[in-house]
C-alpha positions in Angstrom: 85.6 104.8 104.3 88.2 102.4 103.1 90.5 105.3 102.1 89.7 107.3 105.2 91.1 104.3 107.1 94.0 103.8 105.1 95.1 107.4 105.2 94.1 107.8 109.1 96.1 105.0 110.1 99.3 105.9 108.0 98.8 109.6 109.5 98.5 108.4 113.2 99.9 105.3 113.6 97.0 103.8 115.3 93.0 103.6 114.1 90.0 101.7 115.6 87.3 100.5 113.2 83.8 99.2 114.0 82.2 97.1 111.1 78.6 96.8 110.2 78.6 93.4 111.7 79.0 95.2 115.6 82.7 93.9 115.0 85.4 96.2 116.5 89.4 96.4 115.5 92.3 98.2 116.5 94.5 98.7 113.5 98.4 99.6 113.8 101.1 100.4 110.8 103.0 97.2 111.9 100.5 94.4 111.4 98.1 96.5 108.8 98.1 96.1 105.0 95.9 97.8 102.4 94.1 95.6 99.2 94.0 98.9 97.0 92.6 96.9 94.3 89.4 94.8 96.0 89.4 97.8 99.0 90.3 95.1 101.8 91.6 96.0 104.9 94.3 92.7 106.4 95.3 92.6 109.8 97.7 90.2 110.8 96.9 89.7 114.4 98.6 87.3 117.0 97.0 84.2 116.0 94.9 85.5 113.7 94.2 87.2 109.8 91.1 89.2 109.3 90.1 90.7 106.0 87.9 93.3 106.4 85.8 94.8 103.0 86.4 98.5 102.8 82.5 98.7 102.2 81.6 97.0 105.8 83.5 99.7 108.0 80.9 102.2 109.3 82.7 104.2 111.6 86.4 104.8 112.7 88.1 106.6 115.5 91.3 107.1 117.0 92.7 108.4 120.5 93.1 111.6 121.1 96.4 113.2 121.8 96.5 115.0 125.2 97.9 118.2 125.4 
């Protein structure tokens, strides 16, 4: 999934996660970096870091573009 993520977000701009914990992110290109090595996901929000394991995302989504 960690890939998926990774590749989704640089693709769209924009992805939402959900972790196996019931946690939920919005992840963007400008505050989003990739741990290739460990597979950890960083967001750098406002007043906030979160690293995420690759291995805890179970699902991801993103919006979908309206025609």
């Amino acid at each position: 999934m960690y890939k998926l993520v990774k590749e989704n977000l640089q693709k769209s701009g924009e992805v939402m996660i959900k972790t196996s914990d019931g946690d939920k992110f919005e992840l963007h290109l400008h505050n989003t970096r990739f741990d290739d090595e460990n597979e950890v996901v960083i967001i750098d929000a406002a007043t906030q870091t979160y690293w995420i394991s690759g291995k805890e995302i179970v699902y991801m989504w993103i919006h979908k573009v309206k025609d």
